[in-house]
PDB file with SEQRES, HELIX, SHEET and CRYST1 records, atoms N, CA, C and O in Angstrom:
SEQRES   1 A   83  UNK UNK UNK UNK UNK UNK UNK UNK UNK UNK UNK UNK UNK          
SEQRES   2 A   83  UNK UNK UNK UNK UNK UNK UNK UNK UNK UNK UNK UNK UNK          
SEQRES   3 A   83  UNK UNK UNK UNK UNK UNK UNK UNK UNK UNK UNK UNK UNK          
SEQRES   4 A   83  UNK UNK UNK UNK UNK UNK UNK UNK UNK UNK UNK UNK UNK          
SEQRES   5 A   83  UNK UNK UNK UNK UNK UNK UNK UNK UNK UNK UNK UNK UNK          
SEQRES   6 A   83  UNK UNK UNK UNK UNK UNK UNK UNK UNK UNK UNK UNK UNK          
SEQRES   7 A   83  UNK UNK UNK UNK UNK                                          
HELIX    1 AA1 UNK A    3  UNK A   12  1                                  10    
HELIX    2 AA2 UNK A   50  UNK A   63  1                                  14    
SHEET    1 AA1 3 UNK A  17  UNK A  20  0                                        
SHEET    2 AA1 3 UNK A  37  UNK A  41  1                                        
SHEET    3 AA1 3 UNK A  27  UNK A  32 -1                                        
SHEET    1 AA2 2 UNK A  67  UNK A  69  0                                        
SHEET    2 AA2 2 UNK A  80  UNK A  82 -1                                        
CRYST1    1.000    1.000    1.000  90.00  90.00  90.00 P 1           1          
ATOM      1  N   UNK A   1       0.847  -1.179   0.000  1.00  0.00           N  
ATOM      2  CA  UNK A   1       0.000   0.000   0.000  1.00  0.00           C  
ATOM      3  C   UNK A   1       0.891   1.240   0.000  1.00  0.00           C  
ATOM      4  O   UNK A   1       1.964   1.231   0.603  1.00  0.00           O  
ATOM      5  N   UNK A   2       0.484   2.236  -0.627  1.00  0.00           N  
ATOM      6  CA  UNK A   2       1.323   3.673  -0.927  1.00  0.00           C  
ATOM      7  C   UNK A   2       1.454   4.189   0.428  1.00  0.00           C  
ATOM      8  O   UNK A   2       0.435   4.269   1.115  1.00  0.00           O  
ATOM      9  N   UNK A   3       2.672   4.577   0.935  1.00  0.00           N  
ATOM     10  CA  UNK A   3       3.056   5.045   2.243  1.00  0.00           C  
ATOM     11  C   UNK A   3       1.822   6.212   2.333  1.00  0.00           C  
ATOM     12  O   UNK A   3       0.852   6.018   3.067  1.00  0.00           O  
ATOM     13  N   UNK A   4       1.958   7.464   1.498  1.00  0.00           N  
ATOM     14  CA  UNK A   4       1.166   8.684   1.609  1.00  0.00           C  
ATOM     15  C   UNK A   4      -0.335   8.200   2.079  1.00  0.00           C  
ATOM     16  O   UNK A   4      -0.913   8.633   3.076  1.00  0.00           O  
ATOM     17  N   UNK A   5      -0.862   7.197   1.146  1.00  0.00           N  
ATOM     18  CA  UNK A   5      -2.064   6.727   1.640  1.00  0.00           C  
ATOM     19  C   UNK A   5      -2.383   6.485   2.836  1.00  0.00           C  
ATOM     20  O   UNK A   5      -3.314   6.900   3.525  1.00  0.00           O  
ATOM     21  N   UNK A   6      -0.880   5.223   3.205  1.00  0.00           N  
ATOM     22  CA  UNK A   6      -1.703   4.731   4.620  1.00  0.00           C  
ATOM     23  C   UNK A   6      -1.481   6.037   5.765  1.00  0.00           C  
ATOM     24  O   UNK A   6      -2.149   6.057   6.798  1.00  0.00           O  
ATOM     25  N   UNK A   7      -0.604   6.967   5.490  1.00  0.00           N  
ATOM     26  CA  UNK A   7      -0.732   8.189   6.586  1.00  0.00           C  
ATOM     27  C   UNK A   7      -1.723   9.079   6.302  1.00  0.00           C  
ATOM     28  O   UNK A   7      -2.097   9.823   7.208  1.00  0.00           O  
ATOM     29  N   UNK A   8      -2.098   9.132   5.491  1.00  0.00           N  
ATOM     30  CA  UNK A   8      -3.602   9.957   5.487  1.00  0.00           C  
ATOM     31  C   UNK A   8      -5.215   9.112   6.010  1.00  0.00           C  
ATOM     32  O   UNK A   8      -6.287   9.665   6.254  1.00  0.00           O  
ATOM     33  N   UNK A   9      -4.847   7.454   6.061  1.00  0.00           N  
ATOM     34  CA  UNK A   9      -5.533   6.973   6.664  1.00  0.00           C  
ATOM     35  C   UNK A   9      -5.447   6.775   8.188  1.00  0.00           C  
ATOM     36  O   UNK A   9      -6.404   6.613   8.945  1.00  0.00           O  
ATOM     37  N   UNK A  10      -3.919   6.822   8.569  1.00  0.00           N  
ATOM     38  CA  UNK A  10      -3.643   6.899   9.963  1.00  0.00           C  
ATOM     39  C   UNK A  10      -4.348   8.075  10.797  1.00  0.00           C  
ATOM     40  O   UNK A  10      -5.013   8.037  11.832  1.00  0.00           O  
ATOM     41  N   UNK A  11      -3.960   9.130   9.971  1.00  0.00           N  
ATOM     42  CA  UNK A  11      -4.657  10.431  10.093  1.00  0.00           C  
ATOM     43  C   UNK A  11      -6.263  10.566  10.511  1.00  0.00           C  
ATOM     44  O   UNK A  11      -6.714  11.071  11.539  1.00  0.00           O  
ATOM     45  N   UNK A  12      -6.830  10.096   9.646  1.00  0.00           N  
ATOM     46  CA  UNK A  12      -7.962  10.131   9.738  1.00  0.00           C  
ATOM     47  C   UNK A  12      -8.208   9.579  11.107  1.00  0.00           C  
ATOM     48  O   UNK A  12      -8.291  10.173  12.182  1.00  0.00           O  
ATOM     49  N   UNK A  13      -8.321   8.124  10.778  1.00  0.00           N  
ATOM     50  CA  UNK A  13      -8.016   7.184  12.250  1.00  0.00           C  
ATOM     51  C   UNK A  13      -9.381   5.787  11.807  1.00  0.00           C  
ATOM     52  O   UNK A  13      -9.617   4.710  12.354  1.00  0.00           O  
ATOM     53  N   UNK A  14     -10.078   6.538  10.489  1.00  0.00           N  
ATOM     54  CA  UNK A  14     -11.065   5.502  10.038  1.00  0.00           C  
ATOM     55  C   UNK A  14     -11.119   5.764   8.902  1.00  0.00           C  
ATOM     56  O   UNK A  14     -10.540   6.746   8.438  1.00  0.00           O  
ATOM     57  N   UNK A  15     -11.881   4.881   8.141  1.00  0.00           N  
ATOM     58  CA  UNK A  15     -11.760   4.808   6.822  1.00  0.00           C  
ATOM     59  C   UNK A  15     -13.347   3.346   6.292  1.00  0.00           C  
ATOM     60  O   UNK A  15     -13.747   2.559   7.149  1.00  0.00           O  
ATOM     61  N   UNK A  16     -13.855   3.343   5.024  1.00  0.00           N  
ATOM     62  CA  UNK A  16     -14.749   2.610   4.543  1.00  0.00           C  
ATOM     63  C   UNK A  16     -14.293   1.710   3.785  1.00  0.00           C  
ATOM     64  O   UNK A  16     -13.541   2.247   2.972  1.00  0.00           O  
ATOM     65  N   UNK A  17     -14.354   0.692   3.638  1.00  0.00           N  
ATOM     66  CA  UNK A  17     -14.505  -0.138   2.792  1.00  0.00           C  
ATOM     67  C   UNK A  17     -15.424  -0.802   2.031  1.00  0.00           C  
ATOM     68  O   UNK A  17     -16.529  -0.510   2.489  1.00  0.00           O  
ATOM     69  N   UNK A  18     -15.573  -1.792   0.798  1.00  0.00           N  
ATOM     70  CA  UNK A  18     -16.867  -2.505   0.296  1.00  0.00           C  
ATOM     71  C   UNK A  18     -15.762  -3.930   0.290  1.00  0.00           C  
ATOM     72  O   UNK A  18     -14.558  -4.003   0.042  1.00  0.00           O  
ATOM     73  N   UNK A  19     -16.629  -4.823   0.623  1.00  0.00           N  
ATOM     74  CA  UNK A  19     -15.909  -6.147   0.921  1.00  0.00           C  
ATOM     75  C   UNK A  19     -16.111  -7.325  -0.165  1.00  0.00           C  
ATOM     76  O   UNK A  19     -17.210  -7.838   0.045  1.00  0.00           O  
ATOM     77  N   UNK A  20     -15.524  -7.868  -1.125  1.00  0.00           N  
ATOM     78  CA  UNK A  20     -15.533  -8.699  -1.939  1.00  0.00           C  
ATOM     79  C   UNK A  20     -14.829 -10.034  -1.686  1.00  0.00           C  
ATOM     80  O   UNK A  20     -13.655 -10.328  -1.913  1.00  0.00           O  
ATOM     81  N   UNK A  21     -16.213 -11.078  -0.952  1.00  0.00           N  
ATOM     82  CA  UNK A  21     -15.423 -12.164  -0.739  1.00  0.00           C  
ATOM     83  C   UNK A  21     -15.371 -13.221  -2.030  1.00  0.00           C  
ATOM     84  O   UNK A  21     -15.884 -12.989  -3.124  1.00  0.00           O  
ATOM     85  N   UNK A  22     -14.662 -14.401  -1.679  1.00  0.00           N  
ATOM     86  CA  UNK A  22     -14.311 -15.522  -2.664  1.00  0.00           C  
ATOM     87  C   UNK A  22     -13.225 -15.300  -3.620  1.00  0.00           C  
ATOM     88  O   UNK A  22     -13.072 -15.870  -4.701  1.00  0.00           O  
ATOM     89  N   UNK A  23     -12.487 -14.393  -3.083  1.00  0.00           N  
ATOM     90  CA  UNK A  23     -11.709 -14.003  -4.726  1.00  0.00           C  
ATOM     91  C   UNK A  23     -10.550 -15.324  -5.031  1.00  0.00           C  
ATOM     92  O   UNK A  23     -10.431 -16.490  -4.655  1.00  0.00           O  
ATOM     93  N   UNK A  24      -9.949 -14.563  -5.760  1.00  0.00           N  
ATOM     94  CA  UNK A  24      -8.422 -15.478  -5.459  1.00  0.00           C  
ATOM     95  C   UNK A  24      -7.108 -15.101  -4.765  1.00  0.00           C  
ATOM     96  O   UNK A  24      -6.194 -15.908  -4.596  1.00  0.00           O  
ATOM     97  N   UNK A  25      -7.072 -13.726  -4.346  1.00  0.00           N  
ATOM     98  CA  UNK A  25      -6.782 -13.523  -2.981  1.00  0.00           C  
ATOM     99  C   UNK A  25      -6.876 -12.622  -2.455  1.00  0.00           C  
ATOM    100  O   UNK A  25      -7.844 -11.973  -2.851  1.00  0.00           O  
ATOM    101  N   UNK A  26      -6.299 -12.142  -1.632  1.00  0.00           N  
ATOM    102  CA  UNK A  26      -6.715 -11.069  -0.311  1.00  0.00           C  
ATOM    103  C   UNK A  26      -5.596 -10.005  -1.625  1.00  0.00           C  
ATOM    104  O   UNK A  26      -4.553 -10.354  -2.178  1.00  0.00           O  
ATOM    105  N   UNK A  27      -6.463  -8.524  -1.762  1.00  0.00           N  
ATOM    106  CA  UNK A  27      -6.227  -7.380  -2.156  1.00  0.00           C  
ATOM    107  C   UNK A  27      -6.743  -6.319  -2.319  1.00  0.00           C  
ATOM    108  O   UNK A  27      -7.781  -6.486  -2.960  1.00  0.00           O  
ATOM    109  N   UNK A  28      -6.550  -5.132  -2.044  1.00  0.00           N  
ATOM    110  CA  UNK A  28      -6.935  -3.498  -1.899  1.00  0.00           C  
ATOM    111  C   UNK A  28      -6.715  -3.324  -3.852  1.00  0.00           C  
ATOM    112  O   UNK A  28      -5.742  -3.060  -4.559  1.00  0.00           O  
ATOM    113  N   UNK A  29      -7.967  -3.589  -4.096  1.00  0.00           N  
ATOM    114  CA  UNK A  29      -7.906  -3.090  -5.610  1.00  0.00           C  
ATOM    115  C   UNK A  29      -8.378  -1.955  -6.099  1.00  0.00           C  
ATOM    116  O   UNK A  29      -7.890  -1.493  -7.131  1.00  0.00           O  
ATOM    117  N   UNK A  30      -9.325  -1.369  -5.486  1.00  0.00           N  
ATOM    118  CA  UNK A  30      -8.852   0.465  -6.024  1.00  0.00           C  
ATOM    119  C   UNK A  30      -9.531   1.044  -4.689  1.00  0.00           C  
ATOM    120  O   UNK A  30     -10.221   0.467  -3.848  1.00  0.00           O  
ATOM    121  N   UNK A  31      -9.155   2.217  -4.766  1.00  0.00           N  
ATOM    122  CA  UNK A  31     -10.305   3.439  -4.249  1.00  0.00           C  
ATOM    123  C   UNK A  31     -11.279   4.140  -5.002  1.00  0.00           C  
ATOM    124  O   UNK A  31     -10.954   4.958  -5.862  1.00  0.00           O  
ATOM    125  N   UNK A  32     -12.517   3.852  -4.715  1.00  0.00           N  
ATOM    126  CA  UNK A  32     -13.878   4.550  -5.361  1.00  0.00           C  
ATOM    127  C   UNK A  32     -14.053   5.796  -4.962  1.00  0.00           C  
ATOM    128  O   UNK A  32     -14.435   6.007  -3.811  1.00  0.00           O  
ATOM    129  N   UNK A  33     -13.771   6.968  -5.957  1.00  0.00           N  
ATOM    130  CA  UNK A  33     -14.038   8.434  -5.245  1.00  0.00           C  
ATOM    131  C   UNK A  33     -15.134   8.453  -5.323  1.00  0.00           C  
ATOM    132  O   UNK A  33     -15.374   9.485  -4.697  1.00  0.00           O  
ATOM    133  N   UNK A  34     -16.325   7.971  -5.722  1.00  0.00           N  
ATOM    134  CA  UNK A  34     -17.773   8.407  -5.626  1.00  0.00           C  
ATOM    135  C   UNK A  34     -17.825   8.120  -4.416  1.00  0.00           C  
ATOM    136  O   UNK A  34     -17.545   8.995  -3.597  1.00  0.00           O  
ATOM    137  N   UNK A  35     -18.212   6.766  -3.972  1.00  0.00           N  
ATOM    138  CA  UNK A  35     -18.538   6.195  -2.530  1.00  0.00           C  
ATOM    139  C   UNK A  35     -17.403   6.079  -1.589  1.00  0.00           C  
ATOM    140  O   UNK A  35     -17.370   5.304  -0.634  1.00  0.00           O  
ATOM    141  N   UNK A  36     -16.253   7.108  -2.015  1.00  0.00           N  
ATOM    142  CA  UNK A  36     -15.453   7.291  -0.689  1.00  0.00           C  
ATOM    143  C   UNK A  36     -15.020   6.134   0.306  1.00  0.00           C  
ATOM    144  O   UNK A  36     -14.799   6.244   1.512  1.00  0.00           O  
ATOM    145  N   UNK A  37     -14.931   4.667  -0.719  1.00  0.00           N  
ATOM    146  CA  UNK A  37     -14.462   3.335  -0.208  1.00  0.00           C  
ATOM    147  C   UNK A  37     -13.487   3.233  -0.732  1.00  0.00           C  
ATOM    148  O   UNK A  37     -13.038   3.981  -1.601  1.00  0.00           O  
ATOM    149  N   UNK A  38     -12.821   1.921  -0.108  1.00  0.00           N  
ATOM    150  CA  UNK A  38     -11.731   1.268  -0.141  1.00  0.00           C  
ATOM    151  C   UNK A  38     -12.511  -0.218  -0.944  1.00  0.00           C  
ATOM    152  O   UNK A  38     -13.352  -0.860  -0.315  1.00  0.00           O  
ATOM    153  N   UNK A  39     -12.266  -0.458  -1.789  1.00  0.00           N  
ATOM    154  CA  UNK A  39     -13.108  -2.096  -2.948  1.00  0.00           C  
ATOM    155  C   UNK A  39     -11.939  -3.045  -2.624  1.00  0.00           C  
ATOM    156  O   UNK A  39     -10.930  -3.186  -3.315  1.00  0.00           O  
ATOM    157  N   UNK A  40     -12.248  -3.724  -1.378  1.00  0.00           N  
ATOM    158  CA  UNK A  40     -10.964  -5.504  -1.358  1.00  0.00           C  
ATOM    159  C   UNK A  40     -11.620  -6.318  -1.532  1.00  0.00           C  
ATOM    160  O   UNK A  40     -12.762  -6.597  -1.167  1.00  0.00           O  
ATOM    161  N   UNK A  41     -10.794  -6.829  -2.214  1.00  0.00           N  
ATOM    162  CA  UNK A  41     -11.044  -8.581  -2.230  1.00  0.00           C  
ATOM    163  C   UNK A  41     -10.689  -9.102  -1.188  1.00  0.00           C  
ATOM    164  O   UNK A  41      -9.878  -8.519  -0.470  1.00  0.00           O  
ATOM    165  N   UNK A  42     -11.217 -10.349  -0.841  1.00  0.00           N  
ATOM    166  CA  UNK A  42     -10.848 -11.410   0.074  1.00  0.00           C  
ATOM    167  C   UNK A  42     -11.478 -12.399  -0.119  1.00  0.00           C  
ATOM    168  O   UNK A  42     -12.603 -12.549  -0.595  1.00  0.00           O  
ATOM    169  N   UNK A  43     -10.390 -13.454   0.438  1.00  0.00           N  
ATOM    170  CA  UNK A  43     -10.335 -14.754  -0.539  1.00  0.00           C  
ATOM    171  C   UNK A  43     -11.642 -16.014   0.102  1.00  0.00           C  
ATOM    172  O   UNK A  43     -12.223 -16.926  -0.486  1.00  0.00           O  
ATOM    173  N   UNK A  44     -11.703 -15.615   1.268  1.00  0.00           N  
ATOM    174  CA  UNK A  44     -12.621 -17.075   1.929  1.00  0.00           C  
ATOM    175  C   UNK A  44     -14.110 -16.162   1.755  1.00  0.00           C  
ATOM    176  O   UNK A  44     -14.117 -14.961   1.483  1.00  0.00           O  
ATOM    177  N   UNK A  45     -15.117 -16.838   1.932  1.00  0.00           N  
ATOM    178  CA  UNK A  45     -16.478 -16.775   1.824  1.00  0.00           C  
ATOM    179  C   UNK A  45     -16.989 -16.189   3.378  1.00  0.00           C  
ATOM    180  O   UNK A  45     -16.672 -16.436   4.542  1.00  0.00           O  
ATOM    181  N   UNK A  46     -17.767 -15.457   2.832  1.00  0.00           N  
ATOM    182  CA  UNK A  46     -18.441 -14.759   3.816  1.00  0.00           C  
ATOM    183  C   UNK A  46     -19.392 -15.274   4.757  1.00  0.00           C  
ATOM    184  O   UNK A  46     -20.442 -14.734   5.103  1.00  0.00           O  
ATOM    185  N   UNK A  47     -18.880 -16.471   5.171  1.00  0.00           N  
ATOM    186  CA  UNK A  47     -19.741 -16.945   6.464  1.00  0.00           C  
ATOM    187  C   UNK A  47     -19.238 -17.248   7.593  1.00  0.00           C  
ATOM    188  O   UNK A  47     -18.035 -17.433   7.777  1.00  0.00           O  
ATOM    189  N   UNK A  48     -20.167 -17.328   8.498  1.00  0.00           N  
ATOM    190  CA  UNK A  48     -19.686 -17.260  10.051  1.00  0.00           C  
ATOM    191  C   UNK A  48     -18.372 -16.486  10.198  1.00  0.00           C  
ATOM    192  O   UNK A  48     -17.298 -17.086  10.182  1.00  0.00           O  
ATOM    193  N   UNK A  49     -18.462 -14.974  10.360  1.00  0.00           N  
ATOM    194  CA  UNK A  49     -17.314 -14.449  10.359  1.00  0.00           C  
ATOM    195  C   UNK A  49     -16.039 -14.394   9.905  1.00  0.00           C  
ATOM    196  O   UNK A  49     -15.185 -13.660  10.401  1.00  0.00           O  
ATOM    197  N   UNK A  50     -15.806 -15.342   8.727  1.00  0.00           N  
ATOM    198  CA  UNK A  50     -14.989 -15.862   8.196  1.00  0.00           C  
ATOM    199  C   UNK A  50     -13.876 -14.418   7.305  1.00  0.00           C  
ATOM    200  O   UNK A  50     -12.656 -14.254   7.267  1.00  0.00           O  
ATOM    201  N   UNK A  51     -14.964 -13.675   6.752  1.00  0.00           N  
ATOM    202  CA  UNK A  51     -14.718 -12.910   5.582  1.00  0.00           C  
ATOM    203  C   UNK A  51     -14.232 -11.388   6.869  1.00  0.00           C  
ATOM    204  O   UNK A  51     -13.415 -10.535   6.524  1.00  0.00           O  
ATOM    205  N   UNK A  52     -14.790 -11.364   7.998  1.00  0.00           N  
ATOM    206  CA  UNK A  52     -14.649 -10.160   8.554  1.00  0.00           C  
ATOM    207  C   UNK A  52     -13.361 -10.312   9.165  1.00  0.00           C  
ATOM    208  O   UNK A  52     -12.591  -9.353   9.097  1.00  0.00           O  
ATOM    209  N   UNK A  53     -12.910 -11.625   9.899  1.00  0.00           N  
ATOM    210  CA  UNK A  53     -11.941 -11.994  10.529  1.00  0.00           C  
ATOM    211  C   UNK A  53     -10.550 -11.868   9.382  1.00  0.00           C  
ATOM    212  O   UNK A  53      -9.480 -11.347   9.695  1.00  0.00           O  
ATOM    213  N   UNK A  54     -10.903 -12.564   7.802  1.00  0.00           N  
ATOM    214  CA  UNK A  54      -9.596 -12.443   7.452  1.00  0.00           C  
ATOM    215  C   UNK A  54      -9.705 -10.469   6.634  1.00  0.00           C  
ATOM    216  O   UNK A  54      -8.830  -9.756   6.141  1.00  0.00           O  
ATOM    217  N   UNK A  55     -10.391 -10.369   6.740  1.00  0.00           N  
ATOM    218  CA  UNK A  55     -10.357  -8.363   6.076  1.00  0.00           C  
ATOM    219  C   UNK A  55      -9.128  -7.967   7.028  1.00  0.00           C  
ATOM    220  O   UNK A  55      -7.958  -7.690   6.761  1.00  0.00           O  
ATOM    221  N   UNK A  56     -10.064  -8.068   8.640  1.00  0.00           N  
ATOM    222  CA  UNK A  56      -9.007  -7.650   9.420  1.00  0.00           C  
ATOM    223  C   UNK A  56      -7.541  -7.849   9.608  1.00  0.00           C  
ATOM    224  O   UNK A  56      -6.827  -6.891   9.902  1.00  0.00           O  
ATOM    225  N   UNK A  57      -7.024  -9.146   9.440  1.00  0.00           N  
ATOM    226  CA  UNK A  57      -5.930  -9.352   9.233  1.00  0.00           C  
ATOM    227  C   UNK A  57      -5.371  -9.183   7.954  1.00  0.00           C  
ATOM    228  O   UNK A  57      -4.145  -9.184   7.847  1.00  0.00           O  
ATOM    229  N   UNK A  58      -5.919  -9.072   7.202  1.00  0.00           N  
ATOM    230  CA  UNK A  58      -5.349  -8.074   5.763  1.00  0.00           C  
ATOM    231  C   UNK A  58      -5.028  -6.581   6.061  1.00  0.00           C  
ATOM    232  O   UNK A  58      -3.971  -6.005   5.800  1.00  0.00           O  
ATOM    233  N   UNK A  59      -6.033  -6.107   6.602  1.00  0.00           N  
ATOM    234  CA  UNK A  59      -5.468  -4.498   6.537  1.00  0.00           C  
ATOM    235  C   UNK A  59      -4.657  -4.326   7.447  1.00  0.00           C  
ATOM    236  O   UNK A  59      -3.762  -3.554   7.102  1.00  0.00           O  
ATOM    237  N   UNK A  60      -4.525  -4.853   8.884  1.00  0.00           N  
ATOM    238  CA  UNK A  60      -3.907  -4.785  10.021  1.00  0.00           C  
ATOM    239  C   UNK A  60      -2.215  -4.938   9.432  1.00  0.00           C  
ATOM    240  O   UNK A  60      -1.243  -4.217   9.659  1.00  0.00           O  
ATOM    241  N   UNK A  61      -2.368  -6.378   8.470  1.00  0.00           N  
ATOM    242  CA  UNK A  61      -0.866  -6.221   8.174  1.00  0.00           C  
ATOM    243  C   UNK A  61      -0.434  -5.232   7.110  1.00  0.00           C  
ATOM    244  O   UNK A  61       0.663  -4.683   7.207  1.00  0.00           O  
ATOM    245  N   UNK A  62      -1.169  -5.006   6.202  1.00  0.00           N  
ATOM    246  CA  UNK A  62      -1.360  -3.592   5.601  1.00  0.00           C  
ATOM    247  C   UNK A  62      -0.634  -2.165   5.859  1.00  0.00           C  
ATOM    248  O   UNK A  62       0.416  -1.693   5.422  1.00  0.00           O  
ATOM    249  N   UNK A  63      -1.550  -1.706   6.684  1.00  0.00           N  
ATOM    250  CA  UNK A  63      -1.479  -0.574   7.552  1.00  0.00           C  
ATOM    251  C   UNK A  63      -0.317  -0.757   8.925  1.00  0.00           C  
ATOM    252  O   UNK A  63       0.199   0.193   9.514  1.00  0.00           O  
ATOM    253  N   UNK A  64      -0.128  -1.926   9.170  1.00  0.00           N  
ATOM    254  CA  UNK A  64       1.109  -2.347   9.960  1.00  0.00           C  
ATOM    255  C   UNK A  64       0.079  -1.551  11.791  1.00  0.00           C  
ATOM    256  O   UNK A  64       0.422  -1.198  12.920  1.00  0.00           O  
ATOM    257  N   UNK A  65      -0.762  -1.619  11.270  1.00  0.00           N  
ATOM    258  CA  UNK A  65      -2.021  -1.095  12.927  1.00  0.00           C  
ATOM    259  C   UNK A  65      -2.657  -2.127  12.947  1.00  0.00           C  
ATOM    260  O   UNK A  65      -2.746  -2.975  12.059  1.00  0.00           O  
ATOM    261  N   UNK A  66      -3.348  -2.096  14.426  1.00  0.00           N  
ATOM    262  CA  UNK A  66      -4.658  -2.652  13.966  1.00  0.00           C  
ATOM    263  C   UNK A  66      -5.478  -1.964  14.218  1.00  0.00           C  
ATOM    264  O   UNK A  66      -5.607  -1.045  15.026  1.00  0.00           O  
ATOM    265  N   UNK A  67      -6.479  -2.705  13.025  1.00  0.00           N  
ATOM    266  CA  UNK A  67      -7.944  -2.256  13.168  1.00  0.00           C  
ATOM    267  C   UNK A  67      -9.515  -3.015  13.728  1.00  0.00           C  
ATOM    268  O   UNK A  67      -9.816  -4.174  14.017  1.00  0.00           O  
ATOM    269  N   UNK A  68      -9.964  -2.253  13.712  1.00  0.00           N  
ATOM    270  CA  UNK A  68     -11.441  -3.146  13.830  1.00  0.00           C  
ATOM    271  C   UNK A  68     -12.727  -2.427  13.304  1.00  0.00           C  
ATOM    272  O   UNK A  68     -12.928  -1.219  13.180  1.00  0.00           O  
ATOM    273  N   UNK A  69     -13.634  -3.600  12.998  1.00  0.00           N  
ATOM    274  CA  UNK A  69     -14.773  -3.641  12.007  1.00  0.00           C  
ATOM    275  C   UNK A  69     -15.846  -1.906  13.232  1.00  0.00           C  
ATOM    276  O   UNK A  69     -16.054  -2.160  14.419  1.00  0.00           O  
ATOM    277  N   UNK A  70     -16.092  -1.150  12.939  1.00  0.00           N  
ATOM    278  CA  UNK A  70     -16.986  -0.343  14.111  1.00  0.00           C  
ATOM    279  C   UNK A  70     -18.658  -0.533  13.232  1.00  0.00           C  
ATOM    280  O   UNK A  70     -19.604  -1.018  13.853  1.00  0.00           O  
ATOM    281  N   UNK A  71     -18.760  -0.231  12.250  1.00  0.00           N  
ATOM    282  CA  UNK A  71     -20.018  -0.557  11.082  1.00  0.00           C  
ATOM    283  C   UNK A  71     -20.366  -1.524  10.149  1.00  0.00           C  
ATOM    284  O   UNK A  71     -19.726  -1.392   9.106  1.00  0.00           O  
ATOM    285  N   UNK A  72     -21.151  -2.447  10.150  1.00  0.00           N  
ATOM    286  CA  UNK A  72     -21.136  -2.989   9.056  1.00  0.00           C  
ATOM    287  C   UNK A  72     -20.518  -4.437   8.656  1.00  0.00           C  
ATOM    288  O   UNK A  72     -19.874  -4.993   7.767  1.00  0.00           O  
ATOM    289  N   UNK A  73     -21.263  -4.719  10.141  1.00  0.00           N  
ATOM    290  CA  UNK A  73     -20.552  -6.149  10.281  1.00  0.00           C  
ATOM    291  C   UNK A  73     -21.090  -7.533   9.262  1.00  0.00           C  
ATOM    292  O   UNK A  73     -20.428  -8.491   8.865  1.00  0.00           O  
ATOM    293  N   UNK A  74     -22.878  -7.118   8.984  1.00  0.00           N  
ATOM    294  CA  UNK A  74     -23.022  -7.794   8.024  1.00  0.00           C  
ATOM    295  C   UNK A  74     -23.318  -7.595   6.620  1.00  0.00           C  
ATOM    296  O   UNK A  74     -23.941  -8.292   5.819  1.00  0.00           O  
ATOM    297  N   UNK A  75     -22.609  -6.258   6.485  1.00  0.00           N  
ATOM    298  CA  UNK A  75     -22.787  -5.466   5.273  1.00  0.00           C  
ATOM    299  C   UNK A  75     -21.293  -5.533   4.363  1.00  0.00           C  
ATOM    300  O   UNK A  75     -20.139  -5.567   4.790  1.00  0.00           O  
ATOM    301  N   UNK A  76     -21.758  -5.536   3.073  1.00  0.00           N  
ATOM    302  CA  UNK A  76     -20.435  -5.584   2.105  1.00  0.00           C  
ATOM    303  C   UNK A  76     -19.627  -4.385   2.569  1.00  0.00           C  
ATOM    304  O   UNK A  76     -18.413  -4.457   2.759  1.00  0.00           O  
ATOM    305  N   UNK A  77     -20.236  -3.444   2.719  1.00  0.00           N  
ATOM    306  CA  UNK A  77     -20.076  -1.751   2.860  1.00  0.00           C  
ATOM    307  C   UNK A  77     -19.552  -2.194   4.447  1.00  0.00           C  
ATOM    308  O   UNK A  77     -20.302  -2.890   5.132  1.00  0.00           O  
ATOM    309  N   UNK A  78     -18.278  -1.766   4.959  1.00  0.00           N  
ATOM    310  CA  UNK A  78     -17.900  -1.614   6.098  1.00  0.00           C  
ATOM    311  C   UNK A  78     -17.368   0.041   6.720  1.00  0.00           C  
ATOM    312  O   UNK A  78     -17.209   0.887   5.841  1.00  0.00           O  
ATOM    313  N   UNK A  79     -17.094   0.497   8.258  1.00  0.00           N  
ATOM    314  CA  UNK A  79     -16.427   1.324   8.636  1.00  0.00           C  
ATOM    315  C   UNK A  79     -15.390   0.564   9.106  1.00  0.00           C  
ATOM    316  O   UNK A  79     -15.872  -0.513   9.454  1.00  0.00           O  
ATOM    317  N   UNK A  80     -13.928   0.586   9.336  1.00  0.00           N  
ATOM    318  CA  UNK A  80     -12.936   0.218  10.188  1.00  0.00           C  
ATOM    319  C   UNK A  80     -12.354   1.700  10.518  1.00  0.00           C  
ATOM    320  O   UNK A  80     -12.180   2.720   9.852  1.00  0.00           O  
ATOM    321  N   UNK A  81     -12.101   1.255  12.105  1.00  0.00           N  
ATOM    322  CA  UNK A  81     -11.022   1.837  13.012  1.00  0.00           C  
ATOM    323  C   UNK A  81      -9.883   1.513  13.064  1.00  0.00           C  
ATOM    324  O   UNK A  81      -9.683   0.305  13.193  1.00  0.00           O  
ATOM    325  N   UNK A  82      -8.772   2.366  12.992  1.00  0.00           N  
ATOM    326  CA  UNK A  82      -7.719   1.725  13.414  1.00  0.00           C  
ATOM    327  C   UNK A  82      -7.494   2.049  15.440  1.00  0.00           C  
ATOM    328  O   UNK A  82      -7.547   3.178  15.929  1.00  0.00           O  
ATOM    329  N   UNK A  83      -7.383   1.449  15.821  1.00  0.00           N  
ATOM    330  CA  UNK A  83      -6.840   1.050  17.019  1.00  0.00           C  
ATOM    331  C   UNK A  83      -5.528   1.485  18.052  1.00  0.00           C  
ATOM    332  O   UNK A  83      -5.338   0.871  19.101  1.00  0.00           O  
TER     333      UNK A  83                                                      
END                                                                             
């Protein structure tokens, strides 16, 4: 991830995402300026917490923070905190 980015997300201290499970693997594939998200993929299926648990450990190692889910726990559309 682009250094400038993740400090303007540090900055902030939150940020949106839209969550795309099943892929073929875990990746931050663009930023949507309309809806002011973050569009990842992630690779396991969205059940029983499966898809929220590995997001988090994607961006956490990402962003080298951690974060957590605050909105949108069963929504494609998420808020994360970083921590």
């Amino acid at each position: 991830m682009d250094s400038d980015l993740v400090k303007e997300i540090l900055r902030k201290g939150s940020f949106a995402v839209v969550v795309k499970p099943k892929a073929r693997q875990n990746a931050i594939v663009k930023f949507d300026d309309a809806r002011n998200v973050f569009i990842v993929e992630i690779k396991v299926e969205a059940k029983n917490n499966k898809a929220n648990i590995e997001l988090i450990k994607f961006i956490t190692k990402q962003l080298k923070h951690k974060v957590e889910i605050v909105k949108g726990f069963t929504s494609k559309k998420k808020i994360l905190k970083i921590v």
